[in-house]
N, CA, C and O atoms as a Tinker XYZ file with bonds, in Angstrom:
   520  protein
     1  N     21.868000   42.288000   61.855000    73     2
     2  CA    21.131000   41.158000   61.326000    64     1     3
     3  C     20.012000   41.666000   60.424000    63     2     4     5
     4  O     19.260000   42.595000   60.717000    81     3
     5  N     19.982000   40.982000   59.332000    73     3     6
     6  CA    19.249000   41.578000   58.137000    64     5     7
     7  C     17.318000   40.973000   58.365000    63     6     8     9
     8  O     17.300000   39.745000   58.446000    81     7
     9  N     16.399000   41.375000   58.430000    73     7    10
    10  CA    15.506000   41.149000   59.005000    64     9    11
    11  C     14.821000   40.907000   57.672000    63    10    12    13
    12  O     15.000000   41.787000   56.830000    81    11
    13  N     13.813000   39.517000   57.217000    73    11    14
    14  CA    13.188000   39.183000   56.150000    64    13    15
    15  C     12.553000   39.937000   55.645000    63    14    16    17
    16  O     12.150000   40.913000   56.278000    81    15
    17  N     12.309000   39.788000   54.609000    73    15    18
    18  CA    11.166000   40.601000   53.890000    64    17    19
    19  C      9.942000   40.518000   53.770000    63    18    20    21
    20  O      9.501000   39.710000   52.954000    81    19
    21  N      8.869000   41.485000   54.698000    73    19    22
    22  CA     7.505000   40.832000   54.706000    64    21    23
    23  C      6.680000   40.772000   53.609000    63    22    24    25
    24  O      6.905000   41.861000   53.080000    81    23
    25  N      5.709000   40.095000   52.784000    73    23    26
    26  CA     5.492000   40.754000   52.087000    64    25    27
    27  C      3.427000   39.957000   52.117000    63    26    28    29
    28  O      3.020000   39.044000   52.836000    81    27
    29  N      2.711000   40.676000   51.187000    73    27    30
    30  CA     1.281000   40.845000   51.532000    64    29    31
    31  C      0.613000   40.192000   50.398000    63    30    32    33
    32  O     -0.523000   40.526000   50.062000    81    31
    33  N      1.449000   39.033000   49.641000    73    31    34
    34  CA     0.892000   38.167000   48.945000    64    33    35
    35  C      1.826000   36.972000   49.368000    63    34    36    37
    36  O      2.093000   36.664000   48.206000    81    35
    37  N      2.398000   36.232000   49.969000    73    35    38
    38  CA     3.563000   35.112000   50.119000    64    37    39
    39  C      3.607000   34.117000   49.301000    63    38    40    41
    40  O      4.384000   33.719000   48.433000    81    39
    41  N      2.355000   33.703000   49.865000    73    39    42
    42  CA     2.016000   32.227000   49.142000    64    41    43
    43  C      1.750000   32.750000   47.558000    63    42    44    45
    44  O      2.738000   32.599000   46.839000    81    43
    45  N      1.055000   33.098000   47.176000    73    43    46
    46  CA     1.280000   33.914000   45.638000    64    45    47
    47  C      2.821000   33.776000   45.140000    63    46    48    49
    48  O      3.091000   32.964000   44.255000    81    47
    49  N      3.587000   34.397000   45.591000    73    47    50
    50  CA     4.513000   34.719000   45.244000    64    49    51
    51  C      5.481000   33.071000   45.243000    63    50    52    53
    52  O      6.218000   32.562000   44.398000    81    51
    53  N      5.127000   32.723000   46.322000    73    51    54
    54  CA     6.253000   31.391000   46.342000    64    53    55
    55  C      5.426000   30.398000   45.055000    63    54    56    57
    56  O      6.033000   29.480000   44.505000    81    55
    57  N      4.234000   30.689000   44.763000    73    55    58
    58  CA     3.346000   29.664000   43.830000    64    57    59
    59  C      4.136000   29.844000   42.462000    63    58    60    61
    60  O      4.535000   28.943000   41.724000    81    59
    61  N      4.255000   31.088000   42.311000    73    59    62
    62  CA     4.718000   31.980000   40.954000    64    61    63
    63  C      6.162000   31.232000   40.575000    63    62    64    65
    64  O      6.443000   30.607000   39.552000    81    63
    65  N      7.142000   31.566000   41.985000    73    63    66
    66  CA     8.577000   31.051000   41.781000    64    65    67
    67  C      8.643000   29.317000   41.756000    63    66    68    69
    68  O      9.568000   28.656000   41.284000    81    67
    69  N      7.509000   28.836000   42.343000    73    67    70
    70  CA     7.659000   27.381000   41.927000    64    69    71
    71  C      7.467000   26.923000   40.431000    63    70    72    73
    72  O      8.019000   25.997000   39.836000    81    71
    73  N      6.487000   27.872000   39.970000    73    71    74
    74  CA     5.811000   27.186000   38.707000    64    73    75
    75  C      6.973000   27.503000   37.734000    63    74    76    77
    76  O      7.325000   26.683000   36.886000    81    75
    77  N      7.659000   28.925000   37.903000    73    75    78
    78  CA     9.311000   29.273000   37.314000    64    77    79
    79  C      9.951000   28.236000   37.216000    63    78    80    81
    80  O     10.077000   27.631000   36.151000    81    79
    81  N     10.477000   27.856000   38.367000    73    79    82
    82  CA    11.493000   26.732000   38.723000    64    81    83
    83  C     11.256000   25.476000   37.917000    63    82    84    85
    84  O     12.105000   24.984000   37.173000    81    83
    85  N      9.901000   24.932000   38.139000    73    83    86
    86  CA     9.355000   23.956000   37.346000    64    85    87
    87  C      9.005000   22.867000   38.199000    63    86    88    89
    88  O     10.012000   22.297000   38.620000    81    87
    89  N      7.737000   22.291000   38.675000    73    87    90
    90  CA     7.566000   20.555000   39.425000    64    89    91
    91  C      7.860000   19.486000   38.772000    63    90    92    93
    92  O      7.374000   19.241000   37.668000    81    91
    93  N      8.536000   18.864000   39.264000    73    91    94
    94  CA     8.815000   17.594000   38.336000    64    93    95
    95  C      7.420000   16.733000   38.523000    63    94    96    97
    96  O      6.917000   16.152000   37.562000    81    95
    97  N      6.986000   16.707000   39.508000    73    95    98
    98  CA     5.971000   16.045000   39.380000    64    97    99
    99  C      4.488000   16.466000   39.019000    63    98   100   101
   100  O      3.482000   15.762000   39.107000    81    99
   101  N      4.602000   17.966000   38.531000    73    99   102
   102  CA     3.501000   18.232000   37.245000    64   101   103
   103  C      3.525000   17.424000   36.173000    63   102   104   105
   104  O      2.547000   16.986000   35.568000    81   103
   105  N      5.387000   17.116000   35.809000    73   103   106
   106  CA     5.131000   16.259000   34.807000    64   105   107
   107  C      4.593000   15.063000   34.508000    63   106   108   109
   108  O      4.115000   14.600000   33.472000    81   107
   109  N      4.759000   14.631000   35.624000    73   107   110
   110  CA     4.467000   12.764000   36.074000    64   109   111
   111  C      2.888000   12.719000   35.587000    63   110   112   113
   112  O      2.283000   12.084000   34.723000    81   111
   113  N      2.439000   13.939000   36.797000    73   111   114
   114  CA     0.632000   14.098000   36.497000    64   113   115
   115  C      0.256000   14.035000   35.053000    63   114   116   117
   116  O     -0.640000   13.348000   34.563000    81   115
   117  N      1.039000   14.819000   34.468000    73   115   118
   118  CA     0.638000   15.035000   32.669000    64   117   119
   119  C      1.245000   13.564000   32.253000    63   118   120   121
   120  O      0.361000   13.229000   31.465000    81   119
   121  N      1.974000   12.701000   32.262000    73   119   122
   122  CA     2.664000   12.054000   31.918000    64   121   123
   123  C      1.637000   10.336000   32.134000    63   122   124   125
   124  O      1.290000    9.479000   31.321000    81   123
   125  N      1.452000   10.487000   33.648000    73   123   126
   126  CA     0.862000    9.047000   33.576000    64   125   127
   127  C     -0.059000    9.611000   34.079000    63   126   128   129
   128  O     -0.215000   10.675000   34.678000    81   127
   129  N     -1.177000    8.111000   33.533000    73   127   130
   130  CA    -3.065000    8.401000   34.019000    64   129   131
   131  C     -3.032000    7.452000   34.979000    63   130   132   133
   132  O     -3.102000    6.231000   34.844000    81   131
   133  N     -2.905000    8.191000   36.097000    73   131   134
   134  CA    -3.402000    7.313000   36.801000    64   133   135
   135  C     -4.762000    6.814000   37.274000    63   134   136   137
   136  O     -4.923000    5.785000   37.930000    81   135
   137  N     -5.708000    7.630000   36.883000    73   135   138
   138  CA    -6.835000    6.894000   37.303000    64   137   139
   139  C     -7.412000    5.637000   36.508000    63   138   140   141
   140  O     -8.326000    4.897000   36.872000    81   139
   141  N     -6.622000    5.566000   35.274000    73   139   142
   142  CA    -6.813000    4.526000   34.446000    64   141   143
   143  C     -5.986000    3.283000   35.345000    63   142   144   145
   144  O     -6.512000    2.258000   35.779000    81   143
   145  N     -4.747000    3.632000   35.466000    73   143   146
   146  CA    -3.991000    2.748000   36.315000    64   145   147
   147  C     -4.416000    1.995000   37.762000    63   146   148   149
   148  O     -4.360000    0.778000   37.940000    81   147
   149  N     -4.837000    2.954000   38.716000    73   147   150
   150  CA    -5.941000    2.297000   39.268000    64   149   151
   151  C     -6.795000    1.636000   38.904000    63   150   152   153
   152  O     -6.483000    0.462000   39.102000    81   151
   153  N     -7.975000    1.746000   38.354000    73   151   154
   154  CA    -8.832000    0.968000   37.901000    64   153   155
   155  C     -8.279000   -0.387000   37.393000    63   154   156   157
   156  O     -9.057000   -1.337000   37.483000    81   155
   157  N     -7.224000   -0.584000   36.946000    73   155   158
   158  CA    -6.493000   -1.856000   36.334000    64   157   159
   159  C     -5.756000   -2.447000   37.553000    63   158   160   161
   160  O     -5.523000   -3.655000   37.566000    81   159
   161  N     -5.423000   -1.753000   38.454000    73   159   162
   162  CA    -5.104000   -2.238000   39.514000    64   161   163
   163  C     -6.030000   -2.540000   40.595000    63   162   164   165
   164  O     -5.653000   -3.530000   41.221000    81   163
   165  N     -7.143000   -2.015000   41.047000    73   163   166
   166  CA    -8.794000   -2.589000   41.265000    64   165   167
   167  C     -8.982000   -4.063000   40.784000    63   166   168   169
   168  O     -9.352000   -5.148000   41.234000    81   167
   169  N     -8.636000   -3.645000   39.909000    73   167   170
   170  CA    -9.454000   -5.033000   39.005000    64   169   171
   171  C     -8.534000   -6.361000   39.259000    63   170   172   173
   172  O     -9.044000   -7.382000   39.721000    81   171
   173  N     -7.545000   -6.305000   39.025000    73   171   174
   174  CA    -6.079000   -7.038000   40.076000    64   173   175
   175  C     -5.609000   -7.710000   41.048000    63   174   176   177
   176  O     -5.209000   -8.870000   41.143000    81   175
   177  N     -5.713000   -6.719000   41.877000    73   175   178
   178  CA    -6.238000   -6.850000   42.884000    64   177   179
   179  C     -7.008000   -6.503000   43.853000    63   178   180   181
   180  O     -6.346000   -5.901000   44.699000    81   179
   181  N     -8.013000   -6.589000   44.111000    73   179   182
   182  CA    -9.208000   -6.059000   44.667000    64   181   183
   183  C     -9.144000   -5.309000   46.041000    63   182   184   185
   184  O     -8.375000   -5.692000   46.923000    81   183
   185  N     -9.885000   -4.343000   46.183000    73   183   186
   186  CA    -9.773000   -4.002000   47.634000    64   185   187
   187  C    -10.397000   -4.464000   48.553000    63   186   188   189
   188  O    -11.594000   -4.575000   48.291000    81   187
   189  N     -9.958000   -4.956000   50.045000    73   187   190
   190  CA   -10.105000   -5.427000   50.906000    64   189   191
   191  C    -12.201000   -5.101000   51.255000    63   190   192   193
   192  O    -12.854000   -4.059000   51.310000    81   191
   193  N    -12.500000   -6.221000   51.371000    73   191   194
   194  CA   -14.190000   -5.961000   51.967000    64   193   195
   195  C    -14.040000   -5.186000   53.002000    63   194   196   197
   196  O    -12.980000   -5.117000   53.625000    81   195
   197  N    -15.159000   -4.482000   53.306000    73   195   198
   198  CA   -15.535000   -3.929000   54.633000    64   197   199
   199  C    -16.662000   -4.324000   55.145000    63   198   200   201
   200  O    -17.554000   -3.668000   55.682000    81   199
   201  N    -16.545000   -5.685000   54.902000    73   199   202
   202  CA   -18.130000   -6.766000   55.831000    64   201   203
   203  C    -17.089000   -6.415000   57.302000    63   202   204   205
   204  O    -17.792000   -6.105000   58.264000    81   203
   205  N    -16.200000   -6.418000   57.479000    73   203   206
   206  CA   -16.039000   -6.867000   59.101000    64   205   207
   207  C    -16.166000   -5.637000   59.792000    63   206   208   209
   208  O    -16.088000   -5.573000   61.019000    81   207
   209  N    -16.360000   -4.643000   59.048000    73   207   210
   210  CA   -16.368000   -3.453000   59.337000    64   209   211
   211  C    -14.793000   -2.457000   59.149000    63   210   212   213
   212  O    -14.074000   -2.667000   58.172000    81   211
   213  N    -14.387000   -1.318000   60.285000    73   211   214
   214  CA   -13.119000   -1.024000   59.786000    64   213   215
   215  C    -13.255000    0.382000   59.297000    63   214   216   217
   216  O    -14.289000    0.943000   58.935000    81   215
   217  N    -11.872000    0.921000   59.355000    73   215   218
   218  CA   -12.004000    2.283000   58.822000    64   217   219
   219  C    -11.590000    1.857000   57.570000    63   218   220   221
   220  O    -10.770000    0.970000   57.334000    81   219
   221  N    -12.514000    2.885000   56.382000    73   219   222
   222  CA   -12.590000    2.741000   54.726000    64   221   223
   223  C    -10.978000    3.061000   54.680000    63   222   224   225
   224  O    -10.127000    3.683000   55.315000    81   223
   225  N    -11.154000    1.997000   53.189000    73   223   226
   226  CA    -9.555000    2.075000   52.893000    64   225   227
   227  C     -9.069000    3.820000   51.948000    63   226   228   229
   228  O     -9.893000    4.720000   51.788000    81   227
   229  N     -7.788000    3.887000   51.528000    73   227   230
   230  CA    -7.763000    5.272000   51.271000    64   229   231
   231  C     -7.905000    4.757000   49.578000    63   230   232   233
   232  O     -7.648000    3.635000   49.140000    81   231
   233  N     -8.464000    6.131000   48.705000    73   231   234
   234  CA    -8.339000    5.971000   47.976000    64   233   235
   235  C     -7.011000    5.056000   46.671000    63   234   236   237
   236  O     -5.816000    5.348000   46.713000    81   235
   237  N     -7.632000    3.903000   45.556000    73   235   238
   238  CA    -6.261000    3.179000   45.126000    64   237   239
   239  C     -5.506000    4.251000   44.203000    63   238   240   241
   240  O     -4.289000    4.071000   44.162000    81   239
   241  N     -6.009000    5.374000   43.424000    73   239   242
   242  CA    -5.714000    6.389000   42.691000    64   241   243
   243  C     -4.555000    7.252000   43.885000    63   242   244   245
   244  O     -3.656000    8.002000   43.504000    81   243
   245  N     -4.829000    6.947000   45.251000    73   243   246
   246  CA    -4.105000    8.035000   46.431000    64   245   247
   247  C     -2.673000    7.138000   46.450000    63   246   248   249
   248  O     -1.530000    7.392000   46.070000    81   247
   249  N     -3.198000    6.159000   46.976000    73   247   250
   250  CA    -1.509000    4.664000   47.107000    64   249   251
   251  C     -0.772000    4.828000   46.186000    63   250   252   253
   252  O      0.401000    5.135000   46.400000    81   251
   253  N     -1.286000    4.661000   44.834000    73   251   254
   254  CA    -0.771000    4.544000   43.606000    64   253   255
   255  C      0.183000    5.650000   43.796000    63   254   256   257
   256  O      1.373000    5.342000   43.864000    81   255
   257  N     -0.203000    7.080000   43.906000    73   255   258
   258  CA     0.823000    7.920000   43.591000    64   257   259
   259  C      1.883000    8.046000   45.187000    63   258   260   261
   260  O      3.022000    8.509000   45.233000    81   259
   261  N      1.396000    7.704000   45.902000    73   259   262
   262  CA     1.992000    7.578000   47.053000    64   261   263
   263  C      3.047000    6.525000   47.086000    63   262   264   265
   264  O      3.960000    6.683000   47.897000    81   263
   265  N      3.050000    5.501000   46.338000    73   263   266
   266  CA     4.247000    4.504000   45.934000    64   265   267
   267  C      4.716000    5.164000   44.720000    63   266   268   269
   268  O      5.818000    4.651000   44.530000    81   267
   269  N      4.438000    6.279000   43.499000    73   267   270
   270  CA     4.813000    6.914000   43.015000    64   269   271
   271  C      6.038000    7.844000   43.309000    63   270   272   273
   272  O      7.063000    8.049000   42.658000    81   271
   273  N      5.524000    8.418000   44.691000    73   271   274
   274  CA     6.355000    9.120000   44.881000    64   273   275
   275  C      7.929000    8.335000   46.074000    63   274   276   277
   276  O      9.015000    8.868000   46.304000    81   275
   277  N      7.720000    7.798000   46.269000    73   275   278
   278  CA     8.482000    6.710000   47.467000    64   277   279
   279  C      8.948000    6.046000   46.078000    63   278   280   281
   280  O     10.175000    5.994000   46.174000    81   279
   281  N      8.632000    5.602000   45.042000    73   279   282
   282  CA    10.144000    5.048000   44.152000    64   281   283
   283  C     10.892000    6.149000   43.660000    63   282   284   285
   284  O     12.006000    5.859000   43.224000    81   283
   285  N     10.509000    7.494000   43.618000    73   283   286
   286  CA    11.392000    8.366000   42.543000    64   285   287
   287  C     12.007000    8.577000   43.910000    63   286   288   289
   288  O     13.128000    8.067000   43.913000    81   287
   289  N     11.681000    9.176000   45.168000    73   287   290
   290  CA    12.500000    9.871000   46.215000    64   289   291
   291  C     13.175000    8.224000   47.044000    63   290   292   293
   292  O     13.911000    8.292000   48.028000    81   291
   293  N     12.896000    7.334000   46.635000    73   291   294
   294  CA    13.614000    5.961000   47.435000    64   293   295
   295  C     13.485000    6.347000   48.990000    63   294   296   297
   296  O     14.463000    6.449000   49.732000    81   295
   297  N     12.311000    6.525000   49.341000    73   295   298
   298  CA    11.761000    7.017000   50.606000    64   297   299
   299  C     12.043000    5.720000   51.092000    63   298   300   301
   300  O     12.178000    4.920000   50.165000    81   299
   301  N     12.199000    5.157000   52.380000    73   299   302
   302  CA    11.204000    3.783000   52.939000    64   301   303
   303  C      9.741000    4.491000   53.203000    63   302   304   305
   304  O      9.206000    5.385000   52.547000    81   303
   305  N      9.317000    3.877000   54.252000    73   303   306
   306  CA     7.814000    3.633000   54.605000    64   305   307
   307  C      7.338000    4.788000   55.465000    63   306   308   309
   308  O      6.364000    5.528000   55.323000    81   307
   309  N      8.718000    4.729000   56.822000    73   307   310
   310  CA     8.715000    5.428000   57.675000    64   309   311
   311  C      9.110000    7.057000   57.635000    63   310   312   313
   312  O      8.803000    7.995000   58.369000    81   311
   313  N      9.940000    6.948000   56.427000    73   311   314
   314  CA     9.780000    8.181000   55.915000    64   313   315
   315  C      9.408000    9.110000   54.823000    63   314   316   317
   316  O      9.823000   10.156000   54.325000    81   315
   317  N      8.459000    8.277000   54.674000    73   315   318
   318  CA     7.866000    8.541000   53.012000    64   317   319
   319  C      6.807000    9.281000   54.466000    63   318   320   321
   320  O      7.027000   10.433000   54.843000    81   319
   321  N      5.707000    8.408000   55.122000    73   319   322
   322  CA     4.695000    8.747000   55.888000    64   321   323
   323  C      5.791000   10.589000   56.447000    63   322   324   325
   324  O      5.578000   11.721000   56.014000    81   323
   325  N      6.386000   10.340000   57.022000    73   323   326
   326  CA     7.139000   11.677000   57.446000    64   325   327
   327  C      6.622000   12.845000   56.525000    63   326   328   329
   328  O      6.047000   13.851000   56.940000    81   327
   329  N      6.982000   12.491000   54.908000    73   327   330
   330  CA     7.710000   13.567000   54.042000    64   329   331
   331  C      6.088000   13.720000   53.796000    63   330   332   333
   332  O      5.632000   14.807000   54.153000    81   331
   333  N      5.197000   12.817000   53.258000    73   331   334
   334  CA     3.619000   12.900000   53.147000    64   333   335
   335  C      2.992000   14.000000   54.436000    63   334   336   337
   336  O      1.913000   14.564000   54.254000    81   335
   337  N      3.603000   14.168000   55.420000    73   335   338
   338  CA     2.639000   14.916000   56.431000    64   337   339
   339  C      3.454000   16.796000   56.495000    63   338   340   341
   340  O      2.852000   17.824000   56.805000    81   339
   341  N      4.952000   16.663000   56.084000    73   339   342
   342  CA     5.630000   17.402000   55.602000    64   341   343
   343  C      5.665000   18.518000   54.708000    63   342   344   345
   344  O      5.479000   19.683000   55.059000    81   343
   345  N      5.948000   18.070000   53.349000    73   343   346
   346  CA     6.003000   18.194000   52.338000    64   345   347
   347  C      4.837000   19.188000   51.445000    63   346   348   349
   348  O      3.737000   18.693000   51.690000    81   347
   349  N      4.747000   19.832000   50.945000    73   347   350
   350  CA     3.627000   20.699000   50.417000    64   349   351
   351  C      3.414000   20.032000   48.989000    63   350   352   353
   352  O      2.427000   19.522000   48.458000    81   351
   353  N      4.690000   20.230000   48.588000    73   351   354
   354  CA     5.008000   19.555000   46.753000    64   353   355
   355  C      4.415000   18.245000   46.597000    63   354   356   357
   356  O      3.984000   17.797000   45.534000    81   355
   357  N      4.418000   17.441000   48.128000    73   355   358
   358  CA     3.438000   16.243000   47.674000    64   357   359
   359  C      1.921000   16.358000   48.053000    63   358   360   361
   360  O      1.131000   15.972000   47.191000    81   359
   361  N      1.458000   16.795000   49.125000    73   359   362
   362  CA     0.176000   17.303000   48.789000    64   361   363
   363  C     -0.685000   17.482000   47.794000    63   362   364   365
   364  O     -1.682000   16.869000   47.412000    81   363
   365  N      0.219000   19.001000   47.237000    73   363   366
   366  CA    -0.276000   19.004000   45.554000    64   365   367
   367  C     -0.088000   18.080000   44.860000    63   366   368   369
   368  O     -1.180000   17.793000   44.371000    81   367
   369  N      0.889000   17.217000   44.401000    73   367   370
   370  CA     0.745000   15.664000   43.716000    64   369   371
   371  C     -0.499000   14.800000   44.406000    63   370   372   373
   372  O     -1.300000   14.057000   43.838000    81   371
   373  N     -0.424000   15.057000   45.472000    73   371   374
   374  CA    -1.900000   14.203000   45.389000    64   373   375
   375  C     -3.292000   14.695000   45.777000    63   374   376   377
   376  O     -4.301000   14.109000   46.170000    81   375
   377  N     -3.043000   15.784000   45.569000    73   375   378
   378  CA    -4.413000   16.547000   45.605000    64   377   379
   379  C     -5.010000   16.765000   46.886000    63   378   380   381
   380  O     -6.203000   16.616000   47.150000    81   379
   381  N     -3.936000   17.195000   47.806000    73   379   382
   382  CA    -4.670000   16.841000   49.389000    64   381   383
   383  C     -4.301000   18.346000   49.939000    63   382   384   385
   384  O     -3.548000   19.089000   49.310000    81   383
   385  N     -4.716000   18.592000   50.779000    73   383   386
   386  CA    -4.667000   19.824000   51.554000    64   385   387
   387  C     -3.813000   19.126000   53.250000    63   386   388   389
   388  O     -3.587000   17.990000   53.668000    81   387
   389  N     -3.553000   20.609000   53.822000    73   387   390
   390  CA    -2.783000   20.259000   55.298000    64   389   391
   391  C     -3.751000   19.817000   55.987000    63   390   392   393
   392  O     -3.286000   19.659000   57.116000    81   391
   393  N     -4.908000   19.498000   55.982000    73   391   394
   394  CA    -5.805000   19.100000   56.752000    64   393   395
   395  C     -6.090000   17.998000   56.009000    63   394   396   397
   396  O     -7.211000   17.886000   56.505000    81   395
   397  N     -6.048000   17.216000   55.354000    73   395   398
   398  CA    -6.055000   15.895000   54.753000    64   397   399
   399  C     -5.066000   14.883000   55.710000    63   398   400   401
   400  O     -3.985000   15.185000   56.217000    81   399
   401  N     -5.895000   13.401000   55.799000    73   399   402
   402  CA    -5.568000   12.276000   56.249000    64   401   403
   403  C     -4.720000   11.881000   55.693000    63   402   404   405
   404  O     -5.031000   11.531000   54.554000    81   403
   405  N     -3.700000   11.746000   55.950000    73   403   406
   406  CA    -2.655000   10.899000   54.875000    64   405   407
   407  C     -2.324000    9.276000   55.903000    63   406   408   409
   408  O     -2.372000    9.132000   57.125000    81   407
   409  N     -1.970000    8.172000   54.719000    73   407   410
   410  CA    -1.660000    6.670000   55.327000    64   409   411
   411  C     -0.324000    7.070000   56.253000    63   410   412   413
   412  O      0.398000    8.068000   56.228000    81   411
   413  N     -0.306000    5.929000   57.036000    73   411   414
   414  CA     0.729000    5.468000   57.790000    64   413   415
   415  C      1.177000    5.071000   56.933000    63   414   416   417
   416  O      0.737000    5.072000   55.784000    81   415
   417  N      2.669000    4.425000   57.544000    73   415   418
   418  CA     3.968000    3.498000   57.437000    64   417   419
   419  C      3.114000    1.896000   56.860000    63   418   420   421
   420  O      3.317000    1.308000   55.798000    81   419
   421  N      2.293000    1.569000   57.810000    73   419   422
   422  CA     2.032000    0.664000   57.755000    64   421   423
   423  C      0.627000    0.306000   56.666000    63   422   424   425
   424  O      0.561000   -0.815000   56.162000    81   423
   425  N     -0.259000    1.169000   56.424000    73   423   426
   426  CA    -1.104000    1.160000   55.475000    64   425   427
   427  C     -0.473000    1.234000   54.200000    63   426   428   429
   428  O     -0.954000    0.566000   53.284000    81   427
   429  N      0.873000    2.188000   53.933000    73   427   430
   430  CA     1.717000    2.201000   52.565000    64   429   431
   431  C      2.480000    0.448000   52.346000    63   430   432   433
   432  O      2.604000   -0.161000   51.284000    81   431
   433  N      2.913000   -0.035000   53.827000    73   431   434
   434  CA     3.375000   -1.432000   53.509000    64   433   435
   435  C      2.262000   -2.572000   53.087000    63   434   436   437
   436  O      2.455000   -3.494000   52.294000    81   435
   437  N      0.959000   -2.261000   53.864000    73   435   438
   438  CA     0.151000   -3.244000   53.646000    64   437   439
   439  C     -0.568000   -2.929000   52.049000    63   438   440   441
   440  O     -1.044000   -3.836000   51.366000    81   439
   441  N     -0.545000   -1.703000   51.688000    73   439   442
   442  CA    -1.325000   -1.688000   50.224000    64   441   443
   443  C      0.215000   -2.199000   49.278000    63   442   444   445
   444  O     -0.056000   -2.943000   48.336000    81   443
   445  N      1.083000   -2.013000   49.374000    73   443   446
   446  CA     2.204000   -2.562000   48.684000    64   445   447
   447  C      2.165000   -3.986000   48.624000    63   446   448   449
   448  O      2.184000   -4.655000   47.591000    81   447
   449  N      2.110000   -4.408000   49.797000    73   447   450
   450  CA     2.171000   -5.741000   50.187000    64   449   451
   451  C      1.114000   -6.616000   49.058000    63   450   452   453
   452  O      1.433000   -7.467000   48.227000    81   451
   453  N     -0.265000   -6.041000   49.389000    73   451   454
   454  CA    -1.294000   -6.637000   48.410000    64   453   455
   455  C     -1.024000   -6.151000   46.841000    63   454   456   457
   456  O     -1.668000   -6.875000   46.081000    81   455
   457  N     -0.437000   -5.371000   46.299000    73   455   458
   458  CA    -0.109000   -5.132000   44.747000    64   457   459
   459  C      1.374000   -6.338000   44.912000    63   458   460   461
   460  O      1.808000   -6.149000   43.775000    81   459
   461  N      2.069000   -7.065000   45.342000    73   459   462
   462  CA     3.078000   -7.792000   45.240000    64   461   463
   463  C      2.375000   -9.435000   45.146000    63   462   464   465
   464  O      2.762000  -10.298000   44.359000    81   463
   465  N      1.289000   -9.592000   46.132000    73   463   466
   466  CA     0.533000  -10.564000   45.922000    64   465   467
   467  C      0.043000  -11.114000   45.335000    63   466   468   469
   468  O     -0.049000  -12.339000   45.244000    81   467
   469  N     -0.708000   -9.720000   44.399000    73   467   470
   470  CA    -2.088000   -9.839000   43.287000    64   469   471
   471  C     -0.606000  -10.000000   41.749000    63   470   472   473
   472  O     -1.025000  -10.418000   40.670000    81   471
   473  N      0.588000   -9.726000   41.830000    73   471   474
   474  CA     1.838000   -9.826000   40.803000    64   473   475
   475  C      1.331000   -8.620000   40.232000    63   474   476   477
   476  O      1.120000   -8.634000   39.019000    81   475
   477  N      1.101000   -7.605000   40.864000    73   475   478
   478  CA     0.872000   -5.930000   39.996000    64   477   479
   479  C      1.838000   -4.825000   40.270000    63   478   480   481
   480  O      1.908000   -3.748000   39.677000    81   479
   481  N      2.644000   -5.300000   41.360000    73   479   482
   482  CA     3.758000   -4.064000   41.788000    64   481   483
   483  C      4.136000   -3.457000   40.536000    63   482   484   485
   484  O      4.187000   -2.235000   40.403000    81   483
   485  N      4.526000   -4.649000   39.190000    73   483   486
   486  CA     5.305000   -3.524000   38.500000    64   485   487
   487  C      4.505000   -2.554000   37.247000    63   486   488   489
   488  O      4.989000   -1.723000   36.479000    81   487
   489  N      3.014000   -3.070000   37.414000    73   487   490
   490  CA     2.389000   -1.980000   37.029000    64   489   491
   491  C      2.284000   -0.004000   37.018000    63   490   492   493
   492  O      1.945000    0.915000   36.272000    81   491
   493  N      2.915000   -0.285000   38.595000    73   491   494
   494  CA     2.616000    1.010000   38.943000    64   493   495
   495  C      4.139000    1.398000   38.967000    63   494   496   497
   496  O      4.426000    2.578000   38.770000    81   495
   497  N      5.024000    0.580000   39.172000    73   495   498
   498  CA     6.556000    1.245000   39.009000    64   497   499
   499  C      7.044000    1.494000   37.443000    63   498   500   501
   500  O      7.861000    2.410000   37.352000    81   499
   501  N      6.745000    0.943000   36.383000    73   499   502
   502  CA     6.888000    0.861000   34.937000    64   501   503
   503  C      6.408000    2.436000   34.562000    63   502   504   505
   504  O      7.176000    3.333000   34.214000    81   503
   505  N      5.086000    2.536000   34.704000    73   503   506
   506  CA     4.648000    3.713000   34.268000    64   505   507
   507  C      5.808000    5.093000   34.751000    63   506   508   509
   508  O      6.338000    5.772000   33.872000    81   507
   509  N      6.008000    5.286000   35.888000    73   507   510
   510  CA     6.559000    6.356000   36.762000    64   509   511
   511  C      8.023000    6.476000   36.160000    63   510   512   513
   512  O      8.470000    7.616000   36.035000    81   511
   513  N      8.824000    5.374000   35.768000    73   511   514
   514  CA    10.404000    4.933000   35.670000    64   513   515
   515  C     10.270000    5.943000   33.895000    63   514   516   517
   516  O     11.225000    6.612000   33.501000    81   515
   517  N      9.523000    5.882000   33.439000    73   515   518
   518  CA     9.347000    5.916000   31.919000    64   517   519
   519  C      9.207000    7.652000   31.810000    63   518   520
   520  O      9.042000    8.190000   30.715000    81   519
């Protein structure tokens, strides 16, 4: 049995062969603004008060790409949240580290839910499809 190869840079090295390979979703980043997109979606539909108190909602710039990524991979909810706690390649799309909070199932349905309400869903799917 052939025993791996250790080696004394890893993560270096796997960074190197990714950026080779190519992220598709470097491109997306270069491709759409989303913080502009948020803000138009803010404005839209608004985010929920926190008079009643409550844990703060997650960033709309974070959802945004988080339904970003759940239309290109046709995730559902339950396993989009999976691939979000998973996944490294989405991390870096959204700028989060392994120690970062990521939404539930149910925070991705309920911020969806309110962009379908406010008639903005296809704001954020138009940009991504393109």
């Amino acid at each position: 049995m052939m025993t791996p190869r250790i080696s004394l840079f890893p993560e270096q090295e796997r960074e190197d062969r990714r950026a080779k390979l190519g992220d598709p979703l470097v491109g997306l980043t270069e491709r759409v603004d989303f913080e502009a997109l948020a803000a138009r979606i803010d404005a839209a539909a608004p985010r929920p008060s926190r008079a009643k108190g409550g844990r703060p909602p997650y960033p709309t710039v974070l959802m945004i790409k988080i339904l970003a990524l759940q239309q290109l991979y046709n995730l559902a909810d339950d396993a989009l949240e999976y691939q979000l706690l998973d996944r490294r390649s989405f991390l870096r799309f959204l700028d989060l580290t392994e120690r970062s909070s990521v939404p539930d199932a149910k925070t991705i349905w309920l911020f969806r839910d309110r962009l379908a309400q406010a008639g903005v869903s296809n704001q954020v799917i138009e940009p991504v499809q393109q």
